[in-house]
Each structure stands twice: as C-alpha cells, then as structure tokens.
N, C-alpha and C positions, 0 to 999 in steps of 0.2 A: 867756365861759369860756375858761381856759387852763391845760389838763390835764400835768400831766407823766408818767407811768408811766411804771414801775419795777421791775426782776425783780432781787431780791437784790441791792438799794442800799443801802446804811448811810454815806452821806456825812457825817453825823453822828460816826461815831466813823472816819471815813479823812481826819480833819484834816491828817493828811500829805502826803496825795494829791488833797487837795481843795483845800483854804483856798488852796495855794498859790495854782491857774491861777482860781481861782475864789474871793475871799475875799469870809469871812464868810458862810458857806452858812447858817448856821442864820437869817441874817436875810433871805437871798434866798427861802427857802422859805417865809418869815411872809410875806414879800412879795404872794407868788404865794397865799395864803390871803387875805389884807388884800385883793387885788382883783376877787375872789370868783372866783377860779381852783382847780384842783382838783389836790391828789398825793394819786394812788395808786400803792399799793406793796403790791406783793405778793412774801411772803417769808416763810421757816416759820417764823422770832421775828417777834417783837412788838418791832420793832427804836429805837436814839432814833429814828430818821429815821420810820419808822413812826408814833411818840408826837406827831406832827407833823404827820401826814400828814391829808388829809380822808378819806382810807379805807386800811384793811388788810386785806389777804385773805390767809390761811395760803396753802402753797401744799408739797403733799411735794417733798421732796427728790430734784433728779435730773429732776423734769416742769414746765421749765420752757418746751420747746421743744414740749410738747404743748399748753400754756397760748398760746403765740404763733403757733403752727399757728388753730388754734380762733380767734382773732382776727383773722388774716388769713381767714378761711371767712365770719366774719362781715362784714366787709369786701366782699368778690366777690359773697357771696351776697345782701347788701341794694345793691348796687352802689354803694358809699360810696368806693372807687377816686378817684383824685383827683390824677394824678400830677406836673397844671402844666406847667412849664419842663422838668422831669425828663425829662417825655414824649419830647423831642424826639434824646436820648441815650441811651434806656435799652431795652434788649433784655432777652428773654425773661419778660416779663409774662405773657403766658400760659400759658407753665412754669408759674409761680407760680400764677394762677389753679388750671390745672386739679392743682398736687400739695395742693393745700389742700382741696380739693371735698369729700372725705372724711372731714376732720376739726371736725365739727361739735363747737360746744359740750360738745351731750349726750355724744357719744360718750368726751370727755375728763375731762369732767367727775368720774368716777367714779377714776380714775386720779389727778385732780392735787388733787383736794379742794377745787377752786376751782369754786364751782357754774356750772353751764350761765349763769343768767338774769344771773350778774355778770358773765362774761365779754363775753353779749351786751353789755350794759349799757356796760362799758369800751368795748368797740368802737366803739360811736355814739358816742359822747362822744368820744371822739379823732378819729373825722373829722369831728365837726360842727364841733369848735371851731374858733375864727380863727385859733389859734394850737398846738401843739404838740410835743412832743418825750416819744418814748420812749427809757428810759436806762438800760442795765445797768454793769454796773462787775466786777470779778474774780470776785464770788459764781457770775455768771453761767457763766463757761467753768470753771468748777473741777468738772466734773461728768462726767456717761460720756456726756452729749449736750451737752457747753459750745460746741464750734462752730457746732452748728447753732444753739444757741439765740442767740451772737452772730449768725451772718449774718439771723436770720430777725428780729430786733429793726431791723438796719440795714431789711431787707424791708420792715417794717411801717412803718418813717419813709419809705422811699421811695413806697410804691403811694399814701399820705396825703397825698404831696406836700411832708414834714417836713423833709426831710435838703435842705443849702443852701438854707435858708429863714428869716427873718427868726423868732424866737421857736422854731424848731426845732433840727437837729443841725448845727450850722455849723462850719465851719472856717477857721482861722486864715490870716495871712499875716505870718509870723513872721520878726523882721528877718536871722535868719542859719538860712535854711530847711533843713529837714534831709529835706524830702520834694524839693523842684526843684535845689536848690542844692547850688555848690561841691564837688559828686562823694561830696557826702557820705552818700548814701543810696544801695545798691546794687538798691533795690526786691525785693519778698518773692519769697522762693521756697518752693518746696514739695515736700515727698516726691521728692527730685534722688535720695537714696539711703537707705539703711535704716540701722538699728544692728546689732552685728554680732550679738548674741542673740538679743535680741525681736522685729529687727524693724522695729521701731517708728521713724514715718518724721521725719527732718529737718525743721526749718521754719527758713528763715533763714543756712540754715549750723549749727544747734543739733540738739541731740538730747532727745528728754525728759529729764528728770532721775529721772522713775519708775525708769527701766533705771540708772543709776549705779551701782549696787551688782551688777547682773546684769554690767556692763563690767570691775568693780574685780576681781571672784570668778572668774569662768570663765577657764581658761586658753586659751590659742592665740593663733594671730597677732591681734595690734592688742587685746590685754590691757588694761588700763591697771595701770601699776606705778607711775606717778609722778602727782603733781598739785599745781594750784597753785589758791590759793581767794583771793578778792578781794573782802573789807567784807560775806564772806557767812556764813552759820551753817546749813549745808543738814541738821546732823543736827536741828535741832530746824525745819526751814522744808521737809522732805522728804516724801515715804509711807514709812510704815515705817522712821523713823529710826534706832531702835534696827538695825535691817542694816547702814543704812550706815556707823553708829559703828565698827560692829567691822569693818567692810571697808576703814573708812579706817586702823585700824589694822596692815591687811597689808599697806599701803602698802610699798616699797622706799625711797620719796623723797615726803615733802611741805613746799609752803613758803606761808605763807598772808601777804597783806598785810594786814596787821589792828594796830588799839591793844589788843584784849583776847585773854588768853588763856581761850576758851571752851568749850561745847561740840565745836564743830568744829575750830577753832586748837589746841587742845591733843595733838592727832595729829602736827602738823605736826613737820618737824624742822628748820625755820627760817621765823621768823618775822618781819619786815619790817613795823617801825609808819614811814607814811606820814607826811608834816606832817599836823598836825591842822589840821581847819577852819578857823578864822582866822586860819591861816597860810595858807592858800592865795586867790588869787583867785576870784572866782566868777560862771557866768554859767550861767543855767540853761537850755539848748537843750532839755529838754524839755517842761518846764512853759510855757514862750514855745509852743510848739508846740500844748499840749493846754491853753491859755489861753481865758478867755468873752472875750476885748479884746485885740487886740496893742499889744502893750507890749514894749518891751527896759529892760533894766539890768544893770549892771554895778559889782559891788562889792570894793574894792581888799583886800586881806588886813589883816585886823585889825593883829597882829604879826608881824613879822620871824622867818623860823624859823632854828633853829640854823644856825652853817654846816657840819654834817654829817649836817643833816634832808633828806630828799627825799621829792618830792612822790612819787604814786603815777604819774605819765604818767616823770617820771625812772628811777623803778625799771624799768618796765617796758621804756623803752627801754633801759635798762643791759641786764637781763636778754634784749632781742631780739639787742644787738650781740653781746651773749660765747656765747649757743646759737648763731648763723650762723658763728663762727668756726671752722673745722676743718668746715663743710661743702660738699657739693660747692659747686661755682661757682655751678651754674644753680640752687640751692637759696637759698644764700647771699647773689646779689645782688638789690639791690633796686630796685623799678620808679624809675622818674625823680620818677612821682609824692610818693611813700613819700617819698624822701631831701628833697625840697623841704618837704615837710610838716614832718617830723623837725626840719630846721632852724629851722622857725618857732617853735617850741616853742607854749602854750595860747595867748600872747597873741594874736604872730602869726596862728596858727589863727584866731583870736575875729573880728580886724581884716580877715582877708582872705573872713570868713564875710560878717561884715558891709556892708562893701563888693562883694561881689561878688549879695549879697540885693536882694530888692523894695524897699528902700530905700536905700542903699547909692552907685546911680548908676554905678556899671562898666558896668553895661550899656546905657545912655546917655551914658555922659562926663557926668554932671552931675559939677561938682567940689564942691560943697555936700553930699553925699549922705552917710550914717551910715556913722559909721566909731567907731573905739574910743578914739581921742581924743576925738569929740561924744561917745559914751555916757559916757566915763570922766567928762566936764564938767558932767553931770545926775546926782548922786551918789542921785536919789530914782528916778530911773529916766526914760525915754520914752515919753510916751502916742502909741500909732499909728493911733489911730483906731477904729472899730468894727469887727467881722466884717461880712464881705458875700458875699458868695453871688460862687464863685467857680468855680463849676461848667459845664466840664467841662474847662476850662483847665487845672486842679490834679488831674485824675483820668492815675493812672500806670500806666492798659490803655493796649494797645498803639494801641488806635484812639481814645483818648480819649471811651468810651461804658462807660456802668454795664452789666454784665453782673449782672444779676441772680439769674441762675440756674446758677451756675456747678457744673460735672458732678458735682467728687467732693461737694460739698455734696446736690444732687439725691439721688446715689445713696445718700446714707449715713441717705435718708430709708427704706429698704428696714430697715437696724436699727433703728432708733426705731420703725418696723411690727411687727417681731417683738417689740421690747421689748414693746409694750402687748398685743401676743396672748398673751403666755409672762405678762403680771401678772392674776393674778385681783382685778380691786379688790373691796374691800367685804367680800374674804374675814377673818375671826375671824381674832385671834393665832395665832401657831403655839404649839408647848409650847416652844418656846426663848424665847418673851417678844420676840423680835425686835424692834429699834429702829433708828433711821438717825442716826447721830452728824454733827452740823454742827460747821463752828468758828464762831467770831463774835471779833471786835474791838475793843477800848475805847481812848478816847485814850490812857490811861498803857501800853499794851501791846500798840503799834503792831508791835513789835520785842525780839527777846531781848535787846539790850544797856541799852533802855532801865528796866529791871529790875534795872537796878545802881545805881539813882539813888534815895536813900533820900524824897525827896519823890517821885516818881511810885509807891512803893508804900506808901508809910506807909496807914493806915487797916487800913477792913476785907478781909478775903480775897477776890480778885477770879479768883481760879484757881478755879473750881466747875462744879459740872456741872449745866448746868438742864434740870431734868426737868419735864414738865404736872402737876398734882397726881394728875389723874385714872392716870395709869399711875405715880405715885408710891403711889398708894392700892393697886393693884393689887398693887406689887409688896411692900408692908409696910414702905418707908419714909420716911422724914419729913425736916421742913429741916435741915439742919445733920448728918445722918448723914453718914458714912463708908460708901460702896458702892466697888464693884469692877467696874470698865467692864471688859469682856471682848471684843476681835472677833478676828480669822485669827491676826494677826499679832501680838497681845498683849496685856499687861491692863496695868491702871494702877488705884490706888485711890486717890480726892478724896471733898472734902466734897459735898454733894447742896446744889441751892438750890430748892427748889419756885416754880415760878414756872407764871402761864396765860400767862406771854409767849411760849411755846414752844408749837409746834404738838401735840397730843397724836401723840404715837408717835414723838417726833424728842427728842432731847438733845444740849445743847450744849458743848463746852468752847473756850475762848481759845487762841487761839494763841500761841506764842515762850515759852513755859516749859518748867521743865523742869531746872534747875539742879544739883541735887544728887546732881553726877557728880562721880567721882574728878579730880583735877587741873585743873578749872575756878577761874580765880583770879577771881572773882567774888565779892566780899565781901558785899556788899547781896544780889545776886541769890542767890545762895545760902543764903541765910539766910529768903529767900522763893521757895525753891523751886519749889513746885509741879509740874504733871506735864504732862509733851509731852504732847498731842494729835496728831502723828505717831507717837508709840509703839504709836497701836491704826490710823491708816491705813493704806490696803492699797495698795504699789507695783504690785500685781497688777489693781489697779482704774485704768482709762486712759481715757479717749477713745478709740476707736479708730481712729478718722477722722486725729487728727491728735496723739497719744501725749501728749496733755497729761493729769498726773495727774486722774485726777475725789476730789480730797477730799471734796466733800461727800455725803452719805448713805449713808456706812461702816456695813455692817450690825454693831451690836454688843447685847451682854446687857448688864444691871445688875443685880447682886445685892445684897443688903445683906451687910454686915461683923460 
C-alpha cells in the first residue's frame, strides 16, 4: 500500500501549478491506484481530483487543522511514530506528542464532519504503509487556521518518517538554487514589524494584502497614495474587492505593468505592456525548484521584440534608476552587489546562477560543469537525475535541525482551543440559513485574463454557485435558478447548480470573474461576465497568526430571486 492524503487538493484542475513540476498528474494518480495504492482526500466538494481518488471525505470549511490535530493523537496514542533518519536532527517531538494528547478523533469529529472511525482508519494506514506522503496545496492556508494546518501536515510527514524519503515529501536539487545559491534567497522572516492599521504582521518583507485597502483609505504618515501593479488583478484575486476597487480609485498615482486593460489596470494612470511571452527568454527557477525530478531547461524567445518593446526586468530597472535620482546619496546608491547584478542583465543572472549551483562546478573548478551555453545546447531540456533525500544539509535553521515545534505555531494552538469551545457542533440552522462560501477552480479559469479567450469559455456556464440539493430543497430553490449570495461585505446574484458534489451547508463559486465593470477592455471576458466571488469575501476575515486572508468559509445567505 502507498497512500497519499490530501487536505483541499484539486491538482486536477491547478494544471498550471501542477502539470508543470509534475507532468501529467492525472496519470501519476491512476498510477498510484493501478498498484493498489490509496488517495485520500478530504475536501468539502466532491472535487475532479476527488472523482479519482479511492476515498473522499467532506470535511467543514476552516477544520482542517483539527482534522490533522486528531491524526497526529492517533499516531502517538497507537505509537505508530516512526521518525527514521529524521530522528537524528529533529527537536521538539514531545512538544508535539504531548499538544496533540487532547485531540482525539471523537472530540473533533463533531466539529469537522469527518467521522472519528475514518480518521482513525487514515491514521494506520499512513504509518503502516512502505511508503507515503501527505499533501496540501493553497486550499489549505486560505483559511483562519491555514498556518497551522500547513505546519501540522509537514508534522505528520515528519513523526511518519515521510518528509526526505523516498516515495514521500522530498526535495529538489535544482540547477540554479534559490534556497543555498548565488545570494539569491534572503531566507524567511517573520512578524520583524506590523502594518500601520491592523496590525497585521509581515512575512518575507510583505504585508497581507487583506489590509490594502485599510493602507490606500486611512490617512497619516505612511498613507499609500501611489502604486504600482505587476501581471496582477488583485480587485478580482482580493477579500472584499469591491473596497479595493474604489480605493484604488483615490489613488494620486498608479502605473500597472500589464497587456490588458482590466479589472484592476483600468485605475491606473499609466500603463506599461511588457514584451509578450515569446518574446522573452525563459527559465523557470521555480517550478525547477518545486519539481518531482531535477531537471533544468532553457528556452530561447520565440520572436524578436520590437525595438521599443521592453521586457519587464528593463522597465523596472528604468523605473529604479530615475526614482534614485534626486535622492539622498545614502538612499540612492547602490550596494556593489546590486550594480554587478544590474549589469548582467536575465541571461547573465541565469549563467552565473547556473554555474555557481550543485551542478555548475564553481565550486569545485570543474570546468565541464552546467552553464547556459550547455543548457541553451539541449533545446528539450536536462535530466538531473532523481530526488534524494538531502536532509539536513539543505535545512536553512540556524543549527541545521528540524525544529518542529516552533513557538508562535505552539501558541496559536491556544486559538484554535477557543475556536472549538465557542462552536456548538451538531447545533440546527440558525434563522439566517447560514452557510460557508468556498471558491474552487477549473482548467479554463485558472485566471481572470484567461476569460478573454473565446475558446476557453465557449460552451456552458461555468460561473455558478453549487449548492447540496438537500439545503437547495430547504431553501425552495432549484437548478438553473437565479439566487442572491449575501455575506458582511456584499451580494452578488448567479445562476444555482444543484449538485451532492458539495458538502451540505457549504456553496461554492469560481474564482477570477467578474467582468462587467465600466471601462474593462475585455471583449470575450465581458461578454461572459459573471460574478467576483471576492465581492462577498470578507478582508476582516485573516489568519491571525500570520495575516493571510482566510478565503474559505465566508459566512453567507442564499435567497431565491
């Protein structure tokens, strides 16, 4: 047996995000069926990746970390622990043991709708087998407890002995490294300082984007009056877009680098199209990174771009030289590093990433060693050989040891405590019909721009809202009606799709629509409008831990129209 579980995976329809480092998923998952290996997934649709799976389990929206809690208890308390190699590097296992003690099965069970005897059930099965790997993917952190349910998924691959393991969560060794290599990774940080409203802490150098609209609106020092937007669409990719729409319109100054005038481009008061795709070179430093095989390639730009086209690394350094001028000195100049970079321009960058990587040979004098002349002379690309377990070599703590229990995760098990004492499960509807709004994703609607492409929408209507029969029976209405999603921050009316793919009490709608806004030059997309599902998320809804919007299980009503 060789299990894989899953907490709000749909690799299925994240072909964008998937196929690439991983191609042809739908046939790796038959695979793993074909040799009597097991996926389960648990997720509150009945997702493709689900229609694939050997089991699905509903699962509410938001308890997912109470779901992996309960599995790790089952783990410690059958002593299925198993930690291998791991052992020999990893601190605070008994952290872990003893914050898990108290979250039995039953106890959760009532709360995530995922019964006691299946959770046990998964539990053995994943440390019995010879092989496994549990896997979440963005569904997971989109939630008011997504960090902990990430850290506590790594948890469970780690005590199992999963994580740097043959048939488990492995890691790359990628020809131009962006985790050891060439300065180009500054390594994470955390909560250094807050936002200047909510709060809300930094990760990376970044700010949530929940607060965007709280930074554009409030006056006082460090306002935002100006902005610049790059290949993105945040009023329909946002919480609460409709806010930001009209915050970005008090903009003083905005300039976006985009081909389309959109949703969010259309504020702008200059806009800057970039060369298009195969005009440009390309080499994918992440997907190499977040690869099942190391492999490098390197593909030359289709066509030639104008001579008054510029790429977007062009623009941006245009734009760094003329802001530094007329500032102070010590502002204005730049590190030694910077300036050497600058000069190299992408190829440079690429050749000196490459050569200075685990393959490469800089760091031996081999003079045989990958460079961007050998890449450029494999126009199909370089096979590097398999993943291998490369642990604790590639770990970026300070002492090179897994800290497994790291504090503010620990503590923020203190809210996820109160969360489940403040829910009454099993309690009747309220009179408001309360429900939990998910989004979900289809190949042709990965993305707002792809919606302008009269083959990826031609057919039937893919903007709908899926509701269980049983709370469609409830509320009096039927397939194909027209209702009115209601939550804090806004309504929106779509067609209804009755479906039992959907957990009962949860409704779904797609993401990146939303078109049929004034001055959108979207001609396809517009004409298949549809409706944000940001227009009813709530920017007031966050993780708390670590200010990442929680999209999924937006309390909203449905009425009929």
């Amino acid at each position: 047996m060789s299990p894989t579980w899953g907490t709000n995976v749909r690799p299925m329809a994240s072909d964008d995000t998937v196929s690439n480092p991983a191609p042809d998923v739908v046939k790796r998952l038959k695979a793993i069926r074909a040799r009597d290996g097991e996926v389960v997934v648990i997720d509150p649709r009945r997702t493709e990746t689900a229609a694939m799976a050997s089991a699905h389990h509903f699962v509410k929206p938001g308890t997912d970390a109470l779901v992996l809690l309960a599995l790790l208890h089952v783990i410690f308390a059958e002593r299925l622990e198993r930690l291998g190699a791991l052992g020999d590097f990893t601190d605070g296992l008994d952290d872990v043991r003893a914050m898990v003690a108290s979250w039995s099965p039953e106890r959760v069970a009532p709360h995530t709708g995922v019964a006691a005897d299946t959770i046990r059930t998964i539990a053995r099965d994943f440390a019995a087998a010879s092989s496994a790997v549990a896997y979440g993917r963005v569904g997971v952190s989109m939630q008011e407890f997504g960090a902990l349910s990430c850290w506590l998924i790594t948890v469970l691959n780690v005590v199992t002995g999963r994580l740097d393991a043959v048939g488990g969560a492995m890691f790359t060794k990628p020809a131009v490294d962006l985790v050891a290599g060439a300065g180009l990774y500054a390594g994470g940080k955390f909560g250094r300082w807050s936002s200047r409203v909510r709060g809300l802490p930094e990760f990376g150098g970044e700010l949530p984007v929940a607060t965007l609209a709280d930074e554009i609106e409030t006056p006082g020092d460090g306002q935002i009056r100006a902005m610049v937007t790059h290949a993105g669409n945040p009023v329909l990719s946002t919480p609460n877009g409709g806010r930001l729409d009209r915050a970005l319109g008090d903009l003083e100054f905005m300039v976006s680098f985009d081909f389309f005038i959109n949703e969010t481009t259309r504020h702008a008061h200059v806009i800057l199209p970039p060369a298009f795709a195969l005009e440009r070179d390309h080499y994918d430093t992440v997907f190499h990174t977040l690869a099942i095989r190391n492999t490098a390639k390197f593909s030359r730009a289709v066509f030639t771009p104008s001579a008054d086209a510029m790429q977007d690394w062009e623009i941006l350094s245009a734009m760094t030289t003329r802001l530094r001028r007329g500032a102070p000195e010590e502002v204005a100049k730049l590190r030694a590093g910077d300036a050497k970079r600058a000069g190299l321009g992408p190829r440079g960058l690429l050749d000196l990433g490459l050569r200075s990587g685990p393959y490469g040979g800089a760091r031996d004098s081999t003079p045989s060693g990958l460079s961007l002349a050998a890449l450029d002379a494999a126009p199909h690309g370089i096979d590097l050989g398999a993943l291998a377990p490369c642990l604790p070599e590639r770990l970026r703590t300070p002492d090179h040891r897994i800290a497994l229990s790291p504090a503010p995760l620990v503590a923020d098990l203190a809210r996820l405590e109160a969360s489940a004492a403040s829910t009454a499960p099993g309690d009747a509807p309220s009179d408001t019909q309360e429900l939990s709004l998910i989004g979900r994703r289809a190949l042709r609607s990965n993305n707002s721009w792809m919606h302008n492409s009269e083959r990826l929408v031609r057919g039937r209507n893919r903007c709908t809202l899926f509701m269980h029969s049983s709370d469609a029976a409830q509320r009096g209405v039927h397939d194909g009606d027209r209702v009115r999603v209601t939550s804090r921050v806004g309504e929106i009316d779509v067609e209804l799709a009755v479906t039992d793919d959907i957990m009962p009490g949860v409704v779904s709608l797609p993401h990146g629509w939303g078109h049929d806004r004034d001055d959108v030059h979207l001609r396809v997309a517009r004409t298949h409008g549809g409706v944000s599902i940001n227009d009813l998320t709530d920017e007031q809804r966050v993780d708390a831990l670590c200010g990442n919007a929680a999209f999924s299980g937006t309390p909203v009503t449905v009425q009929p129209l």
